[in-house]
C-alpha positions as CSV (number, residue, x, y, z in Angstrom):
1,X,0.0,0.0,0.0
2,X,1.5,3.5,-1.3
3,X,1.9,5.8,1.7
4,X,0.3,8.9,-0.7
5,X,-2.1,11.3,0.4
6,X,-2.7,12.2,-3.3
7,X,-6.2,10.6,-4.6
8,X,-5.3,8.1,-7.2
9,X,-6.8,5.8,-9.8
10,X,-6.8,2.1,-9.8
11,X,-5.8,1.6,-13.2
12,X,-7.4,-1.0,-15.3
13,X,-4.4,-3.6,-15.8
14,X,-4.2,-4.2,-12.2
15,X,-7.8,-5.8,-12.4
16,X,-8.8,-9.0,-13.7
17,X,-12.4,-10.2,-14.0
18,X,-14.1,-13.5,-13.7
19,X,-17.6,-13.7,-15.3
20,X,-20.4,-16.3,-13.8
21,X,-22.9,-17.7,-15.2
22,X,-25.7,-15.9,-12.8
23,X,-25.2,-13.2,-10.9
24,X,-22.8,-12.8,-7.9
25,X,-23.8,-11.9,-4.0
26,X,-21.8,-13.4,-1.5
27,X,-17.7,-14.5,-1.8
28,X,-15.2,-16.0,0.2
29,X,-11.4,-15.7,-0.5
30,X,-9.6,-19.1,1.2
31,X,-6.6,-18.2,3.8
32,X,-5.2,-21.5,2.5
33,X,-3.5,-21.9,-0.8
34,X,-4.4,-24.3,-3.4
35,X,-3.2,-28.1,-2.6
36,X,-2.0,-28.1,-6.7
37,X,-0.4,-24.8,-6.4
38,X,0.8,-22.8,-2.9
39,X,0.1,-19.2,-5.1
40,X,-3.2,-20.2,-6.1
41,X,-6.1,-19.1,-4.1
42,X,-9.6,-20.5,-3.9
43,X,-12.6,-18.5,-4.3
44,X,-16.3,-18.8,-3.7
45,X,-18.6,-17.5,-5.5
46,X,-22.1,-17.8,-4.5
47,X,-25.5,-17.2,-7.0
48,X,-28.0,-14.5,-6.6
49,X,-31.4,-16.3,-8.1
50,X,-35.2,-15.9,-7.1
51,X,-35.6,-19.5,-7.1
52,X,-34.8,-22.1,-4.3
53,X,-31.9,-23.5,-6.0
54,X,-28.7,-21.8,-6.0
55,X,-25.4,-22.4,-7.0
56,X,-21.9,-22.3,-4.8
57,X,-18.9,-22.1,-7.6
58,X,-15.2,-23.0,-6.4
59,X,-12.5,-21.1,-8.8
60,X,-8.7,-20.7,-8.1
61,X,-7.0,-17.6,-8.8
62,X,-3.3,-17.6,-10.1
63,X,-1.6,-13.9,-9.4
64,X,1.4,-15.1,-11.9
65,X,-0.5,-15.4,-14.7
66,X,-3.3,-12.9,-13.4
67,X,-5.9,-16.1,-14.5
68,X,-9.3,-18.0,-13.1
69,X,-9.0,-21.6,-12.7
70,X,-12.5,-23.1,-13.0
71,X,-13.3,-26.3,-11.6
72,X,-16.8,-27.7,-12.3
73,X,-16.3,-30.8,-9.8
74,X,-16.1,-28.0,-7.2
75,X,-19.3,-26.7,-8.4
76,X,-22.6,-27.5,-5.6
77,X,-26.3,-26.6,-5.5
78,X,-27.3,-24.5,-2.2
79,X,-30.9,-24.1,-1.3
80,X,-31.9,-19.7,-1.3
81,X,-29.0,-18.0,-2.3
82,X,-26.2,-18.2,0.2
83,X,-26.2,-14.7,2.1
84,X,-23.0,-15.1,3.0
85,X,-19.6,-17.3,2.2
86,X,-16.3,-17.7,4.2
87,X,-13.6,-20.2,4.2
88,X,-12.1,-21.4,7.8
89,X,-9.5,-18.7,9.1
90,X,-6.2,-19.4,10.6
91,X,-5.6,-22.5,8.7
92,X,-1.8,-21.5,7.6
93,X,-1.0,-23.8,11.0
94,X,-3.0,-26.6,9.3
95,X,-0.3,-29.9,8.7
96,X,0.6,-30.6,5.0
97,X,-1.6,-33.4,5.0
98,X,-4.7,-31.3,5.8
99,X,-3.6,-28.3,3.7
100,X,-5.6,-29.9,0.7
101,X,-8.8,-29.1,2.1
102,X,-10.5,-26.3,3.2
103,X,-14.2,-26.0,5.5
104,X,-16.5,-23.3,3.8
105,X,-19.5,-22.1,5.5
106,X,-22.8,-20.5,4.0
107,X,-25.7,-19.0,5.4
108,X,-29.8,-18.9,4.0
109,X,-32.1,-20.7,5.5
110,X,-29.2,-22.8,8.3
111,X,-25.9,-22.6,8.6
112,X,-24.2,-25.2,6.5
113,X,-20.5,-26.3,6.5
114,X,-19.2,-28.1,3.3
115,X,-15.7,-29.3,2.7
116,X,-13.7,-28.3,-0.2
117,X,-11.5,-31.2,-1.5
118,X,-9.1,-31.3,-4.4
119,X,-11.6,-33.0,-6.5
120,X,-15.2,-32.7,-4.3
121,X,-17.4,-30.8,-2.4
122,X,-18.8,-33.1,0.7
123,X,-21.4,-31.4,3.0
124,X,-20.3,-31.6,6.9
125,X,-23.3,-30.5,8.2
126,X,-26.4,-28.5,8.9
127,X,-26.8,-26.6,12.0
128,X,-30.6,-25.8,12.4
129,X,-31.3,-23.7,15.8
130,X,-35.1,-24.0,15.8
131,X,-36.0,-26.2,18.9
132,X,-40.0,-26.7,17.7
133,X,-39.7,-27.0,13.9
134,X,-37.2,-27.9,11.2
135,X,-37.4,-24.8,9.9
136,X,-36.1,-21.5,11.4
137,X,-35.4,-17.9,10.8
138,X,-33.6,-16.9,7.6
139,X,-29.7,-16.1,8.7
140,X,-28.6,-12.7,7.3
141,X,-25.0,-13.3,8.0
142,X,-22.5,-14.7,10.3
143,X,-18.7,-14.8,11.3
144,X,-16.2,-17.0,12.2
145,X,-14.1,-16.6,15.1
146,X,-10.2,-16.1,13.7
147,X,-9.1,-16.8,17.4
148,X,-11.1,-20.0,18.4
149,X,-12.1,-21.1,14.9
150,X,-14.5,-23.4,16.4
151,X,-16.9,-21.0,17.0
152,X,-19.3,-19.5,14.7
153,X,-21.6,-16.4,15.2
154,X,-25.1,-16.1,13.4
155,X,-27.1,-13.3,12.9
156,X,-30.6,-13.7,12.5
157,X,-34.4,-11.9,11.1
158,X,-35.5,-13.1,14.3
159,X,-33.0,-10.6,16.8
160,X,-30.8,-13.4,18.0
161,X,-27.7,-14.1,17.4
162,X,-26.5,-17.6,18.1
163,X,-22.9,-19.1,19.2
164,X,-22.0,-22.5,17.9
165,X,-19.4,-24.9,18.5
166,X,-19.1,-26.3,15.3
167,X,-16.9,-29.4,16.1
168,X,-19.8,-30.5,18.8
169,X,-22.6,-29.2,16.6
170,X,-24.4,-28.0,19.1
171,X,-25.0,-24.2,20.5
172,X,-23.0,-22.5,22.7
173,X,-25.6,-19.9,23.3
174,X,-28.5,-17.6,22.1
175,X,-29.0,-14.2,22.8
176,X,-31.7,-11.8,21.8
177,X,-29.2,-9.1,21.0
178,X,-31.9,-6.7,19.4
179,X,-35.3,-5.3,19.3
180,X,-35.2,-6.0,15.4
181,X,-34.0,-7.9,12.8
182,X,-29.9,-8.5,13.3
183,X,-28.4,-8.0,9.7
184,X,-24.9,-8.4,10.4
185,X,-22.3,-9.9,13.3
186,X,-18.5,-9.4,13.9
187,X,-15.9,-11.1,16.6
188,X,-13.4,-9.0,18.1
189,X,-11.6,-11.4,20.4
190,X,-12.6,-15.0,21.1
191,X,-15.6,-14.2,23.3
192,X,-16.4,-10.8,21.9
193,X,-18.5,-9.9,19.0
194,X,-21.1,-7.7,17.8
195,X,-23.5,-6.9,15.9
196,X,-25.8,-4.5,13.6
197,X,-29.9,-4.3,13.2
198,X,-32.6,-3.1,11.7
199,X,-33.1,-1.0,15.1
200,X,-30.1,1.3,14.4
201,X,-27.7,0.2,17.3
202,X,-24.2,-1.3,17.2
203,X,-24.0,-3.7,20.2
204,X,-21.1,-5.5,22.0
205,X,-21.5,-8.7,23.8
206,X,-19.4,-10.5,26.0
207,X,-19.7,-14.3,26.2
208,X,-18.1,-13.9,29.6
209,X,-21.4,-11.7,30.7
210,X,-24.5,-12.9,28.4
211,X,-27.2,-10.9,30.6
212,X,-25.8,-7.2,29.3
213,X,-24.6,-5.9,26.2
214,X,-23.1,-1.8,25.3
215,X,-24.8,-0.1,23.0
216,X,-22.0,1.9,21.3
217,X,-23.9,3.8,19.0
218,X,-26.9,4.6,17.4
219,X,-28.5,5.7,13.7
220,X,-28.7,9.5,13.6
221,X,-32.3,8.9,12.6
222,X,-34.3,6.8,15.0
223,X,-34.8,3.2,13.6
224,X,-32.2,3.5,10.4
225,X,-31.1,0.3,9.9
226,X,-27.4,-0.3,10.0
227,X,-26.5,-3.2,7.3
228,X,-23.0,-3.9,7.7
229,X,-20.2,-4.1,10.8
230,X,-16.4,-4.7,9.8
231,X,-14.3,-5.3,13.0
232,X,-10.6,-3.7,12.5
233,X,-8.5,-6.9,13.1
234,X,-5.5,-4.9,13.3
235,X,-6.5,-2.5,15.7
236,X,-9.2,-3.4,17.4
237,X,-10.3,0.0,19.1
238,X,-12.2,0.9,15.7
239,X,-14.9,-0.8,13.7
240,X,-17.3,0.3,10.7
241,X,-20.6,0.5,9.9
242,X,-22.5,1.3,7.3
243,X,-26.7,2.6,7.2
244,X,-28.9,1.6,4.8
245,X,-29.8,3.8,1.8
246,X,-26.6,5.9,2.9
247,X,-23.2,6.7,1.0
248,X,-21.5,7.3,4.4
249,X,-19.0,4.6,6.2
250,X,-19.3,5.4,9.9
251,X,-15.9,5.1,11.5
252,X,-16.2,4.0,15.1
253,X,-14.1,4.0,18.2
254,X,-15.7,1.4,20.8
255,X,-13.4,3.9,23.0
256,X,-15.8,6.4,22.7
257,X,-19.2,5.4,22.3
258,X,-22.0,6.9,20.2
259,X,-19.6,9.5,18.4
260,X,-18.2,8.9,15.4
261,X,-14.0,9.7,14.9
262,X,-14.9,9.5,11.4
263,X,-17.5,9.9,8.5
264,X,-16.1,8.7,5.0
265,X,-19.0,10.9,2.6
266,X,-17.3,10.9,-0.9
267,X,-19.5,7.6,-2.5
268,X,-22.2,9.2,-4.4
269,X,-24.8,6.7,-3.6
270,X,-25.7,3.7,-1.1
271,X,-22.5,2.1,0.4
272,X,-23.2,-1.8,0.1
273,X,-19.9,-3.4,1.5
274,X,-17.0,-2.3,3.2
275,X,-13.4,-4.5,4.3
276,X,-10.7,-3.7,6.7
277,X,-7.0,-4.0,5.1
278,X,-5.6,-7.7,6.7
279,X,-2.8,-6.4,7.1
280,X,-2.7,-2.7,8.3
281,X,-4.9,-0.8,11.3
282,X,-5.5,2.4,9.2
283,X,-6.7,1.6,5.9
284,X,-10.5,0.5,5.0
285,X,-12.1,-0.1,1.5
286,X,-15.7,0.6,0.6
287,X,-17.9,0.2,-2.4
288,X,-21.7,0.7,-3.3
289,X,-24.2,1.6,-5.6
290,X,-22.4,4.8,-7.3
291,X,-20.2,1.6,-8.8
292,X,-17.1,2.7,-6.9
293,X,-14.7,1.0,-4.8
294,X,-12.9,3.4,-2.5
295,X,-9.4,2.9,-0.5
296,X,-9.4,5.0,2.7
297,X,-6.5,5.9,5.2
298,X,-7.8,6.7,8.1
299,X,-5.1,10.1,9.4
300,X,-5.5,10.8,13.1
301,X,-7.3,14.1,12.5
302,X,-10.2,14.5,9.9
303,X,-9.7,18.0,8.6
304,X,-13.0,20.5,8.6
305,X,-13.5,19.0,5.0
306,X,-13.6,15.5,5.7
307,X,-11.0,12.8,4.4
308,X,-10.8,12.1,0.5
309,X,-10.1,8.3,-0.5
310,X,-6.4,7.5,-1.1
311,X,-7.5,5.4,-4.0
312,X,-10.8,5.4,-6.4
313,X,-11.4,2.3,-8.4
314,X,-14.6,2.5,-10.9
315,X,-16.2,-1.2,-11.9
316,X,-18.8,0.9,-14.1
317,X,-21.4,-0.6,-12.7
318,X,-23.2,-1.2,-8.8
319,X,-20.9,-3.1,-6.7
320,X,-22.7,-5.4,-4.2
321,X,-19.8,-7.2,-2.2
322,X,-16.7,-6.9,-1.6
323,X,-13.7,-8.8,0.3
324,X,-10.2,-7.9,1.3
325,X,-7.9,-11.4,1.1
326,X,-5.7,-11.9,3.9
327,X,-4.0,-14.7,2.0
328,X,-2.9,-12.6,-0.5
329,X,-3.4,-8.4,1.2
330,X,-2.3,-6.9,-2.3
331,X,-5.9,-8.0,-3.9
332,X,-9.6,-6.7,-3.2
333,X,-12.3,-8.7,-4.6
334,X,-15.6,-6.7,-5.7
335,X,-18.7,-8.1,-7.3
336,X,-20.8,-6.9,-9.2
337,X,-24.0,-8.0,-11.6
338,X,-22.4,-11.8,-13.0
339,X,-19.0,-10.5,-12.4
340,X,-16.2,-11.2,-9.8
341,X,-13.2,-8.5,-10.4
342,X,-9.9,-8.9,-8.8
343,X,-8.1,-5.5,-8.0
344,X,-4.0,-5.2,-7.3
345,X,-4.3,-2.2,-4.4
């Protein structure tokens, strides 16, 4: 990452783009490299249809030869469109003869865990929280704890969000975390997350203490839903959230509660996704609906006018996710319509 304070342009050769079949939503870069290749990275790409089959796609990304590696074997039906993707953290410790495979988790109607093989996809398992039924509440998204990567936090429509153990299968525990819908959760350490609704608060929860929880802020307007939380990994004082029908990424400093340290305004429409850098405490990327991703550095100071973007990328059309790799730190994935686009930052 170039230390410049000057706004720049991503320029088009440092991008390579991966075309699906359907549209794109939710992606997952793999921390561990390719069994075949230790440069390759795996990448999932899951469907966006309005029908009750979907489709999870594996690829492998080369940076040598700035190529896709497609490999239909890999390929696997999901039920709803997945809501969210991610590969099992941490697994760089994993012994060579593990290395091969990878666990993914998705998230619809349960949390599923599948594992990637050189040559297969086999399901682990389905973890369904519903006591009375075998159905239960749509999961908007989850996270996977980095520290202890046997735990698993799942937001949900219903206001829980619910801890599992994911090598017992069973739940650690549920907690009604808000008055409304939950649309998004984040760990800090290994028994602190937390997590984002449709009743405008950003709450932290403490595993250690289930019966309270510190509301660290709150939407501007009463009941604006905040969408998205992003933990800073590297620093661990700051996390960001973004509101719904809003082209600002709220900067926040658990520190400090319900004051911003920062409000990134230059996106021109909604902000749909935002990423942390893996590797640094002061950079953040954002993208949205005006079809821009934007690279931040976060100075210690905003000036009276606000902080410009140290980098602009445009994918010319409304970017819908986007992930950081922490495999690989010098590549952003964005998606957008059918497209997957990898950008060298």
């Amino acid at each position: 990452m170039e230390n410049s304070t000057q706004e720049s342009h991503l320029r088009s050769d440092n991008s390579v783009t991966y075309e699906s079949a359907y549209t794109v939503y939710a992606m997952a870069l793999s921390s561990t490299p390719s069994s075949t290749n230790i440069n390759h990275q795996r990448i999932a790409l899951g469907s966006f249809l309005e029908d009750y089959t979907n489709r999870v796609d594996i690829i492998s990304f080369d940076p040598e030869t700035l190529s896709f590696k497609t490999h239909p074997q890999l390929a696997f039906d999901h039920p709803y469109p997945p809501t969210k993707l991610m590969f099992q953290p941490n697994r760089k410790s994993a012994s060579s003869s593990s290395s091969c495979s990878d666990l993914l988790a998705s998230s619809g109607d349960f949390l599923r865990l599948w594992e990637v093989r050189e040559s297969s996809i086999e399901p682990v398992t389905v973890l369904n929280n519903s006591k009375t039924s075998e159905f239960c509440a749509p999961l908007t998204s989850f996270d996977w704890n980095d520290v202890e990567p046997r735990r698993i936090g799942t937001s949900s429509i219903d206001t829980t969000c619910t801890i599992w153990d994911i090598e017992k299968c069973v739940v650690e525990t549920q907690l009604i975390a808000h008055d409304k819908e939950v649309y998004d959760i984040a760990w800090g350490e290994a028994r602190v997350f937390a997590s984002v609704s449709a009743d405008g608060s950003v709450r932290i929860f403490d595993l250690r203490d289930k019966e309270h929880s510190t509301i660290i802020y709150e939407s501007p307007q009463p009941d604006t839903p905040l969408l998205r939380l992003a933990w800073n990994k590297q620093d661990l004082k700051y996390m960001a959230t973004i509101q719904m029908d809003s082209n600002k990424v709220v900067i926040l400093d658990i520190r400090s509660p319900t004051t911003p340290v920062a409000e990134l305004e230059r996106h021109h429409a909604s902000v749909n996704a935002i990423a942390w850098a893996p590797q640094s405490g002061k950079h953040i990327c954002s993208a949205g609906d005006d079809t821009q991703a934007l690279i931040w550095e976060l100075p210690t100071v905003a000036g009276p006018n606000g902080i410009d973007p140290l980098c602009v990328y445009s994918a010319g059309y409304e970017i819908n996710q986007l992930q950081w790799s922490a495999a690989q730190p010098d590549w952003i994935a964005i998606a957008f319509s059918n497209k997957m686009q990898l950008l060298k930052v």
